[in-house]
C-alpha positions as CSV (number, residue, x, y, z in Angstrom):
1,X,-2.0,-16.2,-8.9
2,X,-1.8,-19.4,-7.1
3,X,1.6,-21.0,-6.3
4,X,3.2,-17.9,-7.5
5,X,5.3,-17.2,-4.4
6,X,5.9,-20.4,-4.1
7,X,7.5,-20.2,-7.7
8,X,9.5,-17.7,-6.6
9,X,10.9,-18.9,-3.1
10,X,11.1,-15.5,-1.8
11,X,9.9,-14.2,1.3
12,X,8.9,-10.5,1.9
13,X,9.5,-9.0,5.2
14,X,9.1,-5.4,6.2
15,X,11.8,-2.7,6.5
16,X,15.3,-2.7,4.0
17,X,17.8,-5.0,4.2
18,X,21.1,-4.5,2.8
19,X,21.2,-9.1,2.1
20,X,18.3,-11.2,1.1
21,X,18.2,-13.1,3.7
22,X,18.8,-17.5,3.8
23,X,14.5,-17.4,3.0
24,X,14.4,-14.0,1.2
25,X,13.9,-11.7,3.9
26,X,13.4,-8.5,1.7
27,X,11.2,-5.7,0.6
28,X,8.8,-6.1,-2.4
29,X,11.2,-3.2,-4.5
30,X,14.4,-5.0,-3.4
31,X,12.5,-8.3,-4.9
32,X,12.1,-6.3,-7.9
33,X,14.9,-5.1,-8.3
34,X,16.4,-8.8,-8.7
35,X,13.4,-9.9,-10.4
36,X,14.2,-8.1,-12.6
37,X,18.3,-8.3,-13.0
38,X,18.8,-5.1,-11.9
39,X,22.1,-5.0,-9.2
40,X,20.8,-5.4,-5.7
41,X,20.2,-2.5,-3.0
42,X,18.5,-2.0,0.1
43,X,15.6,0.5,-0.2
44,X,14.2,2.6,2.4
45,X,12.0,5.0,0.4
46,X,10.4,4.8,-3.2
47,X,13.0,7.6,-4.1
48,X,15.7,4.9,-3.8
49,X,14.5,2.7,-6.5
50,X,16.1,2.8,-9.8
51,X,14.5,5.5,-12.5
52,X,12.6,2.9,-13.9
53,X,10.3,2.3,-11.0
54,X,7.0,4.1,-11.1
55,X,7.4,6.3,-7.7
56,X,3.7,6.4,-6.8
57,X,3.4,2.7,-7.1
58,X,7.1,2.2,-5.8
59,X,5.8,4.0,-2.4
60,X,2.3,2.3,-2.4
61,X,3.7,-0.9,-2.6
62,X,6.0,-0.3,-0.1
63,X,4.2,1.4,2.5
64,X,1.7,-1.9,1.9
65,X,4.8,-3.6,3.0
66,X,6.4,-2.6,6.1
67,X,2.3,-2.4,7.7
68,X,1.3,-5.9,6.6
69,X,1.4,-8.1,9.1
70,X,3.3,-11.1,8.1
71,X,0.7,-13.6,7.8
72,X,-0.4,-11.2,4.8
73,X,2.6,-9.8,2.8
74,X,2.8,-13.1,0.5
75,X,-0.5,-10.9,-1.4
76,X,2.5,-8.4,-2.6
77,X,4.5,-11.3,-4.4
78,X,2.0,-11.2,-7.0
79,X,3.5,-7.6,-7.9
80,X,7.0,-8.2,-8.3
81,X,7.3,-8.8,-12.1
82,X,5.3,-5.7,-12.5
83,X,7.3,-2.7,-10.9
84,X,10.8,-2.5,-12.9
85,X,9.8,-0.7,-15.8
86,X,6.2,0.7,-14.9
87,X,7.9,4.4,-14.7
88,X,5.8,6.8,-16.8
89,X,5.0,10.2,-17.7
90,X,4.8,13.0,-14.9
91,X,0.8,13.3,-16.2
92,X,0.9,9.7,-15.6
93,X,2.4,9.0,-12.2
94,X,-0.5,11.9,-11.1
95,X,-3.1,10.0,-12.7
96,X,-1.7,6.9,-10.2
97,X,-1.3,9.2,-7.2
98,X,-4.6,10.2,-7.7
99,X,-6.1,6.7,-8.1
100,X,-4.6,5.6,-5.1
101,X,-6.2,8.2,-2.9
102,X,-9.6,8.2,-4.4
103,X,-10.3,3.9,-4.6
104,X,-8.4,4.1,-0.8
105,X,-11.4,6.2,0.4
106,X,-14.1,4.6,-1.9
107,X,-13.2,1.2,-0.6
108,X,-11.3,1.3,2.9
109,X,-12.3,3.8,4.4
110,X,-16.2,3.0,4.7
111,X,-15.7,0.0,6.9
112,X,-13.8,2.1,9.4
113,X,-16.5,4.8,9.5
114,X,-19.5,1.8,9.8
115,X,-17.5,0.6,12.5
116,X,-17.4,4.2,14.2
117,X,-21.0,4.8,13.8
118,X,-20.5,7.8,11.0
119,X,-23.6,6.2,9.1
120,X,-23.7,9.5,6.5
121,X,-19.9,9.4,5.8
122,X,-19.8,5.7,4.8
123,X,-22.2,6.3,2.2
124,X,-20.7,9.2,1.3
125,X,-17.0,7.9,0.4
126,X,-18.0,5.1,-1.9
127,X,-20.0,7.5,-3.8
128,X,-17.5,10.2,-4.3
129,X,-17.4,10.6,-8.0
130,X,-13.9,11.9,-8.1
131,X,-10.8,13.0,-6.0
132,X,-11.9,16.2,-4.7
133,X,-15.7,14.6,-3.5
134,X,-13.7,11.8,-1.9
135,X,-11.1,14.7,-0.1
136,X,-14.2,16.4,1.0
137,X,-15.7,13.7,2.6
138,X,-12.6,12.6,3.8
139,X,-12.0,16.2,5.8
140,X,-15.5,15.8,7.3
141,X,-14.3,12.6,8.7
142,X,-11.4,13.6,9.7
143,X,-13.3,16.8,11.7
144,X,-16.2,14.5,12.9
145,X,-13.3,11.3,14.5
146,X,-11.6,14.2,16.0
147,X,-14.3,16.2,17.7
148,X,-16.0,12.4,18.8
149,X,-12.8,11.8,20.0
150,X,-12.4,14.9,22.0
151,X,-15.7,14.5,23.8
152,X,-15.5,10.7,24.3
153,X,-12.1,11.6,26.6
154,X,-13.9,14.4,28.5
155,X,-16.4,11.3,29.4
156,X,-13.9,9.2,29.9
157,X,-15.2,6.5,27.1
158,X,-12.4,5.5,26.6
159,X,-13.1,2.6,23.9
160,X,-15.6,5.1,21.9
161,X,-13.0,7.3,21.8
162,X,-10.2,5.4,20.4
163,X,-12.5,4.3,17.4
164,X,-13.2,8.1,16.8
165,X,-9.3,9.1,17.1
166,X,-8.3,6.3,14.3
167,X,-11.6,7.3,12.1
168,X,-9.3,10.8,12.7
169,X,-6.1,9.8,12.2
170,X,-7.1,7.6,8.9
171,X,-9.3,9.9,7.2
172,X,-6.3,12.4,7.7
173,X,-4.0,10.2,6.0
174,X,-6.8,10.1,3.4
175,X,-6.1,13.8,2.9
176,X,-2.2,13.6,2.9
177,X,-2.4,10.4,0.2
178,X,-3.7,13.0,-2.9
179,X,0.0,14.1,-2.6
180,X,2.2,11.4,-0.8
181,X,1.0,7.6,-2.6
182,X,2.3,6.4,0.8
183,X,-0.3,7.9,2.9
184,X,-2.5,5.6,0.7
185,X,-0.6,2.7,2.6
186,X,-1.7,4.6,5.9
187,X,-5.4,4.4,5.1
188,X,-4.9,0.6,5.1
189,X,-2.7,0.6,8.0
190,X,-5.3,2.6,10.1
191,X,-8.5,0.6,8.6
192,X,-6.9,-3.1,9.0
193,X,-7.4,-3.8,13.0
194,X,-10.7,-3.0,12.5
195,X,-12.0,-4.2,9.5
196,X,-11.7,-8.1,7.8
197,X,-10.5,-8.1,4.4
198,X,-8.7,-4.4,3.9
199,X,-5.3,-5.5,2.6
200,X,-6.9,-7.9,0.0
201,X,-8.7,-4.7,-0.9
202,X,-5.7,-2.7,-0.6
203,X,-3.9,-5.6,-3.2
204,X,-6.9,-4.9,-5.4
205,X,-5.9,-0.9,-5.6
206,X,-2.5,-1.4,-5.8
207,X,-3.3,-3.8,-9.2
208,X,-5.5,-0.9,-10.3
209,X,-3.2,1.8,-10.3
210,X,-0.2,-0.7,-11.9
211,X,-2.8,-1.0,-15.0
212,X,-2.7,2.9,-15.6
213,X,-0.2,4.0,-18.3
214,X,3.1,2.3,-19.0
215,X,2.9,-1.8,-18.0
216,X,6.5,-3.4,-16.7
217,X,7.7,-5.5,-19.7
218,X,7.5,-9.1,-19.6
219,X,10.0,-11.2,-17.1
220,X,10.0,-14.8,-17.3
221,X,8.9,-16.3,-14.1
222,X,11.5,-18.8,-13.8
223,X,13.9,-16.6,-15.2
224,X,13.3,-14.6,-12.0
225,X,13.1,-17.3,-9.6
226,X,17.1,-18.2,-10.9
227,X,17.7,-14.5,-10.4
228,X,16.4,-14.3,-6.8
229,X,18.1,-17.4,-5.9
230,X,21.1,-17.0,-7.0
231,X,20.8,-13.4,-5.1
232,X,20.8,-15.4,-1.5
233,X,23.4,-17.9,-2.9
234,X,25.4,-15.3,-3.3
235,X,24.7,-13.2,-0.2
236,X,25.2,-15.9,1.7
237,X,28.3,-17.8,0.4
């Protein structure tokens, strides 16, 4: 959505913050939050955003967030109008949970494992036709960076290695995320130094899942550009 953030005047930065800052300097749920004319708070986990907030997309968006380097968060302002009100059904919010995990191995993980050398394994994730195919192959990556890993240190290649132990470490956060939506964040996190283009994929999930179920009502744009203004106004009278 071009000039969108710039619509808003509002700059994300990671970690919560208890003031917009004189240029923004918040979260993308403490953004929201005003966006949306709901009283402002700083937010430190999905679980402190008001009942309204879908939680798995509250946590997604936020892990996204804080990892971001910040020559990339401006992607998230596109999501600010769309998280007050997105809460849903429990049936739902799994349905979301789910989503997150499976598309973050169909889409990010594969460029990690290319990189690695697991040539099977990034064929297999994008073809995983549901969650439990994607967890599978997501274990077997997990086993195979760890054991490459653990032989790459006993002969001392050292760069080898380190490639093997993040295929490890993200491919276990791949596990983790069919229960924690943040750990869907981690996949993107561990994929991102080594592969061009993840957190414009990782935007892309994140505007998938937000189509599932209940959509945030309507907020004027401009309507929430006064909002977040007058938020820093008044912080910083």
């Amino acid at each position: 959505m071009a000039g969108f953030d710039h619509i808003l005047n509002w700059r994300l930065l990671s970690g919560s913050h208890p003031f917009p800052g004189p240029d923004g300097g918040t979260c993308i749920n403490e953004a929201a939050l005003v966006a949306a004319g709901l009283p402002y708070r700083a937010i430190r986990s999905s679980d402190e955003c008001p009942p309204c907030f879908s939680r798995p997309l509250a946590a997604y968006a936020l892990g996204l967030n804080d990892a971001m380097p910040d020559g990339e968060r401006h992607r998230l302002m596109a999501f600010v109008l769309r998280l007050s009100g997105s809460a849903d059904t429990p049936a739902v919010e799994a349905e979301r949970t789910a989503f997150l995990a499976l598309e973050s191995i169909r889409s990010l993980l594969p460029p990690l494992l290319e990189r690695a050398g697991f040539a099977a394994l990034t064929t297999r994730c994008p073809a995983a036709a549901d969650l439990d195919e994607a967890l599978a192959a997501a274990r077997s990556a997990a086993w195979a960076g760890g054991a490459r890993a653990q032989a790459a240190s006993g002969q001392r290649a050292w760069v080898s290695g380190a490639l093997a132990a993040a295929v490890s470490r993200t491919a276990s956060a791949a596990i983790r995320a069919a229960e924690d939506p943040r750990c869907a964040a981690e996949i993107a996190e561990g994929v991102a130094p080594f592969a061009p283009g993840t957190w414009a994929r990782a935007a892309v999930i994140l505007d998938g899942a937000l189509r599932i179920g209940r959509q945030a009502p309507d907020i004027d744009l401009f309507a929430a550009r006064d909002r977040l203004d007058a938020a820093r106004s008044a912080a910083h009278a």
